[in-house]
Structures are given as C-alpha cells and as structure tokens.
C-alpha positions, 0 to 999 in steps of 0.5 A: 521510462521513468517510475512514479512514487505512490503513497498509499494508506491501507486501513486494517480490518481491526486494531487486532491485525498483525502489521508486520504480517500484513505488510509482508502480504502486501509485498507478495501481492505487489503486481510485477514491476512494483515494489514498496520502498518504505512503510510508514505507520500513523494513528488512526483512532481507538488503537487503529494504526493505518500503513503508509506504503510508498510504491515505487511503479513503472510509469508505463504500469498505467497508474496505481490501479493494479497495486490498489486492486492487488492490496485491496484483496489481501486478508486483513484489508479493509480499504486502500485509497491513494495519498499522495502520487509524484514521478521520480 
C-alpha cells in the first residue's frame, strides 16, 4: 500500500504557546503508523504563528480523521483543519 502526505494547519491557543513544546506534543499524540515529516511555521495576525505539519499516513489508515482527532486534543490546540492532502 502506499502512504498519503497530509498538510495540516493547527491554530494555537494564543501567541503565548510554546512552538517547540507544542509540536513535540503533536509528535506524541501521532496515532500508530503516523509520522510528521516537517513542520512549517506561517503568520497569522497579532503575533499568532500557526504550525504547518506535513503527515505522512498509511493509505490504508482511512484518511486524516485520526491525526485530526489526535492533535485536536493536545493542550494548546485551538483548532485543526487539513490544507492540502496528496498520496506519495
């Protein structure tokens, strides 16, 4: 089977979060099979920097719902939405 590379943008909770500790939260919370092949970072407004992390999923997983549920319940998360999605 192949994988699928999805693009994910996760909104902090305030400009005050910690990056580096949030996205090693979101690594932990990673469901099995699943792994973050980069991170990028973008401005949002008012000091708000939004991650970019690029998932790489086994195509079998069923899609992204599982990494979008995961991160959702990290500390620090205000909201996950899926940016881009392609299989590799």
């Amino acid at each position: 089977m192949g994988k699928v590379a999805a693009k994910m943008k996760v909104m902090p909770q305030s400009p005050e979060i910690d990056l580096d500790d949030l996205q090693e939260r979101l690594e932990n919370a990673l469901p099995e099979g699943a792994k973050i092949s980069r991170v990028d970072r973008e401005d949002v407004a008012f000091g708000l920097i939004a991650l970019f992390p690029t998932v790489l999923i086994p195509d079998e997983a069923g899609g992204t719902d599982a990494v979008e549920d995961a991160f959702a319940d990290v500390d620090g998360v205000e909201s996950v939405s899926v940016d881009e999605v392609g299989r590799i």
